[in-house]
N, C-alpha and C positions, 0 to 999 in steps of 0.2 A: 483499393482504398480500405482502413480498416476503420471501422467504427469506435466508438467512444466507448461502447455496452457492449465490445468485445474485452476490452482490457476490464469493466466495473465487473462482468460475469467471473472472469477469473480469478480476479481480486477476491469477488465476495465469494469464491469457492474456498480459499483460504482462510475466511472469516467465521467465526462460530457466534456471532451475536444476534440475540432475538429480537432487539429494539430496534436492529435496522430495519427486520423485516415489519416490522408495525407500523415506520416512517411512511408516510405521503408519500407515492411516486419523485413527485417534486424536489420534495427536501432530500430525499435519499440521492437524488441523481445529483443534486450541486451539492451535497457535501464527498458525495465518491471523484465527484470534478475537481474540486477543491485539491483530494488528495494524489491526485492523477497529477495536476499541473505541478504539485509538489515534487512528485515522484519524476516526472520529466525533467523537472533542472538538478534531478540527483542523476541522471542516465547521461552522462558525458561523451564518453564513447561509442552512442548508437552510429549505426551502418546508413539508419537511413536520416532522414533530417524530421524532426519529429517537432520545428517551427512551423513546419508547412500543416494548417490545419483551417479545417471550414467550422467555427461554433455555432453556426448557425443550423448544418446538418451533423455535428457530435459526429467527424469524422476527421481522420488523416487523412491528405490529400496521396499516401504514397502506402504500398499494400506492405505491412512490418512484417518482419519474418516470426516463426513463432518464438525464437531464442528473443526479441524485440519483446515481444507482449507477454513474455513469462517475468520476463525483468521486470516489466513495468506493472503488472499485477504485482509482483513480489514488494515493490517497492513502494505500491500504491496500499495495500496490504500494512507497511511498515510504520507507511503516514496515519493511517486507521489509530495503529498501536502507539503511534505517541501522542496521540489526541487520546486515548485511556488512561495513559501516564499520567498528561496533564490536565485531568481530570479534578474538579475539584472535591469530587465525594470521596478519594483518597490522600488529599492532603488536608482537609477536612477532619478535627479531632470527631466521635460521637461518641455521646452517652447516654445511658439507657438503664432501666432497671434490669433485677434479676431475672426478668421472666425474657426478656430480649437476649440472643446469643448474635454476638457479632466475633466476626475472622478476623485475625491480625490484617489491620490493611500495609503496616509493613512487609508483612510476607507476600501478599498479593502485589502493592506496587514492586516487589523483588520481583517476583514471578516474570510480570509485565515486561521487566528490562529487560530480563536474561530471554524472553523470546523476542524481544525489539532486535535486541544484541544478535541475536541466531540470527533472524532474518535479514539483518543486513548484512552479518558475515556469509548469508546466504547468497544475497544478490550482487555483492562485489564478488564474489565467487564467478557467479554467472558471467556478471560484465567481464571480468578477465579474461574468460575463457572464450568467452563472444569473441572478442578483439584479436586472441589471438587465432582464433581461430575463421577468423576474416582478414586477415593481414597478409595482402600479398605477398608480403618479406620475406614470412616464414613459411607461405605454402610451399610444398614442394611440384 
């Protein structure tokens, strides 16, 4: 069986944000949950069945390979990035006097995409190669 807080550790290995680690136990574990379950109806072609699950002990009932929970950090990871996207302190106009220095948040929501964009061409990447490389058809 693999735990829930194997895929959130991996995920947040990937993550460089310091409000997460300020968050409550609590609230940090159901919004990483959140973006897990997200991340799971994006993993189509897993090996193993990744409906089979106990919420109650934050476990899979079936032990994922690690190509399984690289994806699924990758992907839980990706769900992270588009809750920064759609953020509202970036679509949000601010104004400030002289003495305040603010960053273009155009270039910062750019930023955003184009590593939203990596990572998921990162984790279809992965899936592909998973599949084909679990596919009986093509082993030799």
């Amino acid at each position: 069986m693999t735990s829930y807080e194997t895929i959130y550790n991996r995920a947040l290995s990937k993550l460089e944000d310091y409000d997460l680690a300020q968050l409550p136990e609590e609230d940090l574990e159901r919004m990483l949950n959140g973006w897990m379950m997200s991340a799971i109806a994006k993993f189509r072609k897993c090996q193993s069945d990744l409906k089979q699950r106990d919420e109650e002990n934050k476990t899979f009932l079936v032990d994922l390979l690690d190509e399984e929970v690289e994806i699924l950090a990758l992907l839980t990871a990706t769900e992270w990035l588009e809750s920064q996207i759609n953020s509202i302190t970036l679509t949000k106009q601010f104004f400030g006097g002289k003495e305040e220095k603010w960053f273009s948040q155009s270039q910062h929501l750019s930023t955003l995409m184009a590593l939203r964009d990596s990572n998921r061409l990162e984790a279809r990447k992965l899936m592909r190669d998973f599949t084909y490389s679990h596919n009986s058809y093509l082993i030799d």
